[in-house]
C-alpha positions, 0 to 999 in steps of 0.5 A: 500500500503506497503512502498515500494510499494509507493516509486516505485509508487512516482519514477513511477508517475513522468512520468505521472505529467510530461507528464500530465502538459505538455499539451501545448508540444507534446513531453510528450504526448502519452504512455510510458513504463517503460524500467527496464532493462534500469532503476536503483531504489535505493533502490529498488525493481524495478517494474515489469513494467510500462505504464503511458498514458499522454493525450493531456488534461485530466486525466493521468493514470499510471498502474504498476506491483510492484515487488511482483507481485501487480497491482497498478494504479492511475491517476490525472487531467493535468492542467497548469504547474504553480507549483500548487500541483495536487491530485493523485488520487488512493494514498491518501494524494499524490499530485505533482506539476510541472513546465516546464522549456524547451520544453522538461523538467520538474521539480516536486515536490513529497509529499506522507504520506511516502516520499518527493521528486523531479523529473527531467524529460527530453524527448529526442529530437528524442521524443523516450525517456524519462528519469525521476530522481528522488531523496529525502527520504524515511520516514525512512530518508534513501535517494532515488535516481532512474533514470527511462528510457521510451520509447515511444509506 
């Protein structure tokens, strides 16, 4: 996986551990495509798209188009959102941790072999909507900010 390959994966991922470790609130399960027309990546490149699957309990999957036109897909198991780092399965070395702190808000932490960051995630509160941020550097210490837009299907 390129470089910036895994740094749209980490700013995609987001959703999915947000979504995953909110098992115990409504507003992040369900299917969720990314909006790129809504979204911004900097730096980019944005991704082609986006779905990230958050069940009620169990395994999260995120499926993307990179913007060079590759599949990538990965997932991990949801469990509590105590902050305890969860492997990502499908990007070795990857884990994520989170913590609720509303109904309908998440913060992450992100490590990667290439990138460290957080996220921020909030859910609409018409459920419609979710937006994520996502902030830290790459491994050539140049720094990444994305605003991710979702919309629930």
């Amino acid at each position: 996986m390129s470089k910036l390959t895994l740094i749209a994966a980490v700013a995609l991922v987001f959703p999915t551990a947000l979504l995953s470790q909110a098992h115990h609130n409504d507003s992040f399960v369900g299917t969720w495509k990314l909006n790129v027309a809504k979204s911004k990546f900097n730096p980019g490149p944005a991704p082609k798209s986006e779905t990230v699957t958050i069940p009620a309990q169990g395994k999260v999957e995120v499926h993307e188009v990179t913007a060079d036109g590759k599949e990538v897909s990965w997932s991990y198991t949801s469990s509590s959102s105590d902050g305890t780092a969860i492997p990502i399965e499908g990007i070795e070395g990857a884990t994520v941790s989170g913590k609720m702190t509303d109904e309908n808000i998440i913060d992450h932490t992100w490590k990667f072999p290439d990138f460290t960051g957080t996220g921020h995630g909030v859910v609409s509160k018409n459920g419609k909507i979710m937006t994520y941020t996502m902030t830290g550097n790459n491994d050539q210490g140049k720094p990444v900010h994305n605003v991710m837009t979702f919309q629930k299907q």
